[in-house]
Structure formats: structure tokens, C-alpha cells
C-alpha positions as CSV (number, residue, x, y, z in Angstrom):
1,X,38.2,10.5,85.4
2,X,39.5,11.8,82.3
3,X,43.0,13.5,82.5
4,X,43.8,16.3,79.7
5,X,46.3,18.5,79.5
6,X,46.0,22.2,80.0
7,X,45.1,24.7,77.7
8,X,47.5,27.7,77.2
9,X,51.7,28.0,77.9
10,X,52.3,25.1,79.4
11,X,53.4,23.0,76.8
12,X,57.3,20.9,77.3
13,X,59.5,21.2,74.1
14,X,61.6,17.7,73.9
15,X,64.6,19.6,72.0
16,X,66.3,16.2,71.8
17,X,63.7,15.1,70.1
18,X,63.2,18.8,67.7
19,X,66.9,18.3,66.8
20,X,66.4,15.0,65.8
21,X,63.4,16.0,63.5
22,X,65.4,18.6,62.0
23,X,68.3,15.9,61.2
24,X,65.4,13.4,59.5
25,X,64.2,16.8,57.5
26,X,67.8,17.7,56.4
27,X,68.4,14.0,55.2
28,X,64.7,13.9,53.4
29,X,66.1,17.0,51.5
30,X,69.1,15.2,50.6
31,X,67.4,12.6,49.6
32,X,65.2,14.1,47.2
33,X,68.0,16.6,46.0
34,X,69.8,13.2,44.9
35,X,66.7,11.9,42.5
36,X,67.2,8.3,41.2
37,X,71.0,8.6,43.5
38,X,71.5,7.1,47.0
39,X,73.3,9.3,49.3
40,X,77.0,7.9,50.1
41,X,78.0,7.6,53.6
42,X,80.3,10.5,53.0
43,X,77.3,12.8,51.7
44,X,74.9,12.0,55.2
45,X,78.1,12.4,57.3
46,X,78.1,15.6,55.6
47,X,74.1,16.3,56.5
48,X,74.4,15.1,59.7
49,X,77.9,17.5,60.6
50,X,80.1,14.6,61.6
51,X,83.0,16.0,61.1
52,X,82.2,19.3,62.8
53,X,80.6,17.2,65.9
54,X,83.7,15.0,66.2
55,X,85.9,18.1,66.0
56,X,84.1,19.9,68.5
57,X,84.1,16.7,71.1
58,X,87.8,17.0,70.8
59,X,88.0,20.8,71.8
């Protein structure tokens, strides 16, 4: 027997997993904005919000 899952509403968003596709989107647009350039640590800290994670674990 053949289990599939239902048609309709009943779909589970992973937003763990969403948040990390919109980090890997954010980073392909940096990536491309930089042409022939890699991005510096510094520059994907600053894609990623390091700094404004870091400060708001502190809080």
C-alpha cells in the first residue's frame, strides 16, 4: 500500500529550514553583486547579521 500525503492545508512549514534558504539566497546575491570578487568574511558576517545576532544573545 502506497502512502501519499493529503491534498489540501495540511502541509508543515520547516521555518528552520525557510530561514536557512533565505540566508543561502541573501549570500547568492552577494555573491553575484561581487562579480569576479570573493566576499570577505567581514562582508557574509554582514549578510548573515552576525553582529546583530551576537548582540541580541547578549540582551
Amino acid at each position: 500500500m502506497m502512502h501519499v500525503a493529503p491534498v489540501g492545508g495540511t502541509a508543515v512549514q520547516d521555518h528552520v529550514a525557510l530561514a536557512e534558504i533565505e540566508l543561502c539566497g541573501e549570500l547568492i546575491i552577494a555573491a553575484s553583486a561581487a562579480h569576479e570578487e570573493r566576499l570577505s568574511l567581514e562582508s557574509i558576517d554582514a549578510v548573515l547579521k552576525v553582529a546583530e545576532e551576537r548582540d541580541a544573545s547578549r540582551r
